[in-house]
KOLVEXDREN-248922 format. One record per residue (C-alpha): residue number from 1; residue in three letters; chain; x, y, z. Coordinates in steps of 0.2 Angstrom, whole numbers, plus 2048, in hexadecimal, padded with zeros to 3 digits. Layout:
N
pos	code	unit	px	py	pz
NUM	ALA	A	X	Y	Z;
...
! end
This chain:
221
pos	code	unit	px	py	pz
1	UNK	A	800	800	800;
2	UNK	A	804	812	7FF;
3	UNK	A	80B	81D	80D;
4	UNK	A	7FC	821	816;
5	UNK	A	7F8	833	816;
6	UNK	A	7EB	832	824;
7	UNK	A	7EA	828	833;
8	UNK	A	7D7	82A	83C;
9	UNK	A	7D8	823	84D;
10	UNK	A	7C9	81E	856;
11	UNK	A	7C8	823	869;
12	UNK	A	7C0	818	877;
13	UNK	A	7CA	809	879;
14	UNK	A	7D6	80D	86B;
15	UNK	A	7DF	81A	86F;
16	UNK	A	7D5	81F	882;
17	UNK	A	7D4	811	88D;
18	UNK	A	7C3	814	892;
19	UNK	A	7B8	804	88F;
20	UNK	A	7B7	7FD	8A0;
21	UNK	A	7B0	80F	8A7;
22	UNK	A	7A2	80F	897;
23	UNK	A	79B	800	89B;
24	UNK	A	79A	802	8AE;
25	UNK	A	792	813	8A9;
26	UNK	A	785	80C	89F;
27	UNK	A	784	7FD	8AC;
28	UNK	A	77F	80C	8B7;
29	UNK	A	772	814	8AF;
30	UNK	A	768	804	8A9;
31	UNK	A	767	7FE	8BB;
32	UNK	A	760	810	8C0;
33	UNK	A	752	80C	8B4;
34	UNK	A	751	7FC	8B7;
35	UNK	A	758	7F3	8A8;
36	UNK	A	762	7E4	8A7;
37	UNK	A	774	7E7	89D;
38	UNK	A	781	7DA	89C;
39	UNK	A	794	7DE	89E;
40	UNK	A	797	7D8	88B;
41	UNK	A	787	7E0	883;
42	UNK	A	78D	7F0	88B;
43	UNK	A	79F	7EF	884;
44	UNK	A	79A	7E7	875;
45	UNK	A	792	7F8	86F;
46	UNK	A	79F	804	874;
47	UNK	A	7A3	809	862;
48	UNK	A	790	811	85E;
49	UNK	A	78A	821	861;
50	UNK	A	77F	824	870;
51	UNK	A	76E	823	866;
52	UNK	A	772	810	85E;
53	UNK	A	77B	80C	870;
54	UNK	A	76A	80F	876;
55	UNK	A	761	805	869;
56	UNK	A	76B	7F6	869;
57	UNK	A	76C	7F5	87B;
58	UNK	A	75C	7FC	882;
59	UNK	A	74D	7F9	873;
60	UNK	A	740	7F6	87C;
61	UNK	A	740	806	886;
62	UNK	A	741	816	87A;
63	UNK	A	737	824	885;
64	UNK	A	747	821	893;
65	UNK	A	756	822	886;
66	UNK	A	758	834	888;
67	UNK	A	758	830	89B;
68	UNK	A	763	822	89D;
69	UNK	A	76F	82B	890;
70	UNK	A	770	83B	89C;
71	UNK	A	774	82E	8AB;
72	UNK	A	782	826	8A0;
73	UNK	A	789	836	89B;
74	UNK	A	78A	83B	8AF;
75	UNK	A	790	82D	8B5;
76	UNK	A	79D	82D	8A9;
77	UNK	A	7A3	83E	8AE;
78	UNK	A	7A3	83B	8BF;
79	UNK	A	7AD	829	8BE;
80	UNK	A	7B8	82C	8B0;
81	UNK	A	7C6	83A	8B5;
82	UNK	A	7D2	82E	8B5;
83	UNK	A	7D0	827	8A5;
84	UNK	A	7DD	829	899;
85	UNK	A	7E7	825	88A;
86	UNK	A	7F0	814	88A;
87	UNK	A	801	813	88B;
88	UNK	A	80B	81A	87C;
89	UNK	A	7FE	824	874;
90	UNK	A	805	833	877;
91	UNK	A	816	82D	870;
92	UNK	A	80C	825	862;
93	UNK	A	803	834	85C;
94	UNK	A	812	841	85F;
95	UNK	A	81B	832	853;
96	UNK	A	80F	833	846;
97	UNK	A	80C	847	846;
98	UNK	A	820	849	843;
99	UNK	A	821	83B	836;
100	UNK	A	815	849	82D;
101	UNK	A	802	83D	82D;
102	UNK	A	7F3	844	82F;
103	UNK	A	7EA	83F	83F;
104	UNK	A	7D6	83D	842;
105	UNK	A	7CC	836	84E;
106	UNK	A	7BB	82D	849;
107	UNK	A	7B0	829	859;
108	UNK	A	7A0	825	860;
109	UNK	A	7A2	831	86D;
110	UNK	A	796	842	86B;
111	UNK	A	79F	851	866;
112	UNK	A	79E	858	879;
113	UNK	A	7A6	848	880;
114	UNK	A	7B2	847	874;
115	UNK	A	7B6	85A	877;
116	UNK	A	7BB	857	889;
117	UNK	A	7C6	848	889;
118	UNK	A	7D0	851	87A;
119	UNK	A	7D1	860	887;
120	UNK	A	7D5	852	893;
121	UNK	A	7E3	84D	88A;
122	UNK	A	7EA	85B	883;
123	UNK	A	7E7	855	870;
124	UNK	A	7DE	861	867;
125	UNK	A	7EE	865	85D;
126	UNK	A	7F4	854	858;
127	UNK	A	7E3	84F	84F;
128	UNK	A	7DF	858	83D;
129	UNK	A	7CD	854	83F;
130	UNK	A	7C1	84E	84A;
131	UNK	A	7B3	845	848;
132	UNK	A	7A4	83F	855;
133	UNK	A	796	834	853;
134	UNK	A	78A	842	856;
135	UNK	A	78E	84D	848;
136	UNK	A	78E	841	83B;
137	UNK	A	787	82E	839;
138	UNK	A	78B	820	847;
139	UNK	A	798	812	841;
140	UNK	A	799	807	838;
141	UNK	A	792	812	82A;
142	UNK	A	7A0	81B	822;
143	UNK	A	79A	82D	823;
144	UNK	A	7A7	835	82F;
145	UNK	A	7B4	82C	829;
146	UNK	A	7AD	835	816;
147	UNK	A	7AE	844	820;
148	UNK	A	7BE	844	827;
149	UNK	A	7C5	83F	815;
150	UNK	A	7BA	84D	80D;
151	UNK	A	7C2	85A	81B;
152	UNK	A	7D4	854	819;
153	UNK	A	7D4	850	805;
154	UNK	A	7DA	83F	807;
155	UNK	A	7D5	82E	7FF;
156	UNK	A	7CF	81F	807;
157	UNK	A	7DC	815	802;
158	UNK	A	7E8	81F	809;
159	UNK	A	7E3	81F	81A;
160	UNK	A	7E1	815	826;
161	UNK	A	7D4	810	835;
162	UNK	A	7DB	80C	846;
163	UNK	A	7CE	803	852;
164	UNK	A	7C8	7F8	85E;
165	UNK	A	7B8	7F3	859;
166	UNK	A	7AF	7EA	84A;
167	UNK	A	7A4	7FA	848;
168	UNK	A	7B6	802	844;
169	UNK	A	7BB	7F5	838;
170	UNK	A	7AB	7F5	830;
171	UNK	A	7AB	807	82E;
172	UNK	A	7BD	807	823;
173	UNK	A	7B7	7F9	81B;
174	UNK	A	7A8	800	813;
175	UNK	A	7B1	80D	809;
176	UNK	A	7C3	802	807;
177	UNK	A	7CC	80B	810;
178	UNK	A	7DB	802	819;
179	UNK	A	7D9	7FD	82C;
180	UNK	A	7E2	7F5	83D;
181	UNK	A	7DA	7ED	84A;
182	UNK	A	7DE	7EF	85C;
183	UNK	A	7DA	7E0	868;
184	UNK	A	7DC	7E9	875;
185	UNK	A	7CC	7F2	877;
186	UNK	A	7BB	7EC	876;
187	UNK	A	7BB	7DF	868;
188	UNK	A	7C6	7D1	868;
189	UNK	A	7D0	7C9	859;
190	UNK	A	7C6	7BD	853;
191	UNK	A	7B6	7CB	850;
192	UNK	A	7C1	7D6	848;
193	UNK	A	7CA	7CC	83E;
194	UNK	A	7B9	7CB	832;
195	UNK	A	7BE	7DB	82C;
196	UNK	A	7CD	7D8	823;
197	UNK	A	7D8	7E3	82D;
198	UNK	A	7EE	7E6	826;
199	UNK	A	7EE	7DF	839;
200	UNK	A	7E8	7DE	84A;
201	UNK	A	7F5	7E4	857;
202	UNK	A	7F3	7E0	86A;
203	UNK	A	7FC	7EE	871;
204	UNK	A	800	803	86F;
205	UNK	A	813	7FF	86A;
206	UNK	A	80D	7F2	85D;
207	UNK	A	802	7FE	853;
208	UNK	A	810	80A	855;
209	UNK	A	81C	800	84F;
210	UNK	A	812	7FB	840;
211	UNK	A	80B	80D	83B;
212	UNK	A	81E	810	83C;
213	UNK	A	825	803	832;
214	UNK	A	815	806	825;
215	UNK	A	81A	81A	825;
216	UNK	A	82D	815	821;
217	UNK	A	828	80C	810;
218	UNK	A	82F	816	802;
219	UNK	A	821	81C	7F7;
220	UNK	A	820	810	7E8;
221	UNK	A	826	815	7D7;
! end
C-alpha cells in the first residue's frame, strides 16, 4: 500500500482506556430504571452513538432513553476523572504528528463528551479533525469517516482506521479504506478479524511499531 496520508483514530478503548467505566455507567443508569443490562451487552455496544446504544440495549423502553441517557452521562462524569490514555499514546501520536500524517479521531462519543476528554488530555492540537457520533451518522455507516476525508482531502485508500471494535472495522470497510484492529479494547480478535483488517495488534507499542514501520516504506515508483 501507499504511505498513508491519514491515520483516523477512534477514541474509547483505542486510544482512552475508558471501557470498564462506560459499561459500569450504563450498568448504573439501567438499574436506576430498573432494567436488566449484562456486563457483555454493555461493552459490546461501546462503539455506537448514544441513540443506537439506547436501542440496542434498551428497546423496549423508548419514553425513558432520554432519561437513562442523562444518568449515564452523569455518572460517567462523576466516575471517570481518572480515566485516561493508555500507555504510549502520547508517544504514539507525538510519533505520528512529526513523521508529518494527518491525525483524526472517529468516535461514538457526542461532540460535548468528546470536547472534554480532548481538553482532558491536552490534544486538541495533535488531531486535524474531529469527528463525534452526534454530528454526523453512528458507526458502522461510513459518513464521518466521508467527512473527515471530505475535510482533509484525502482518499480512502490512503488512510487508515485504527479501532477496537467491529463497528470500527466495519465502518473502514464499507468505503475500502485500509484498517487495524486493536484487541485490546472492547472486541476481541476473533470478532474483528471478520473485517479483513492489515492486522490486529494487542498492545500501544505494537500499533506504534507497525504505523512506524508502514510510514517508513518508500513511496512506490
Amino acid at each position: 500500500m501507499n504511505r498513508p496520508e491519514l491515520i483516523i483514530f477512534d477514541w474509547d478503548g483505542t486510544l482512552f482506556n475508558s471501557v470498564d467505566q462506560i459499561v459500569a455507567s450504563l450498568q448504573f443508569a439501567a438499574q436506576r430504571f430498573e432494567q436488566p443490562l449484562t456486563h457483555e451487552a454493555a461493552q459490546g455496544v461501546i462503539g455506537l452513538g448514544l441513540p443506537e446504544v439506547m436501542q440496542t440495549l434498551f428497546p423496549q423502553v423508548p419514553h425513558l432513553h432520554e432519561q437513562i441517557v442523562m444518568a449515564y452521562g452523569e455518572h460517567y462524569v462523576q466516575h471517570s476523572t481518572h480515566d485516561a490514555w493508555f500507555d504510549g499514546v502520547a508517544e504514539l501520536l507525538h510519533d505520528l504528528k512529526a513523521m508529518g500524517v494527518k491525525l483524526a479521531v472517529a468516535t461514538g462519543k457526542n461532540r460535548r463528551g468528546l470536547d472534554r476528554v480532548l481538553t482532558k488530555t491536552q490534544s486538541h492540537h495533535i488531531f486535524d479533525i474531529t469527528r463525534a457520533a452526534s454530528e454526523t451518522m453512528s458507526k458502522p455507516h461510513p459518513r464521518m469517516l466521508e467527512e473527515i476525508l471530505q475535510v482533509t482531502e484525502v482518499e480512502a485508500k490512503n488512510a487508515i482506521m485504527v479501532g477496537d471494535s467491529s463497528y470500527d472495522l466495519e465502518m473502514a470497510m464499507n468505503i475500502d479504506m485500509p484498517r487495524i484492529g486493536v484487541s485490546y479494547g472492547v472486541h476481541d480478535p476473533q470478532v474483528l478479524a471478520r473485517y479483513a483488517p492489515l492486522t490486529i495488534v494487542k498492545s500501544v507499542p505494537e500499533l506504534h511499531h507497525f504505523l512506524k514501520q508502514i510510514l517508513q516504506q518508500k513511496m512506490p515508483a
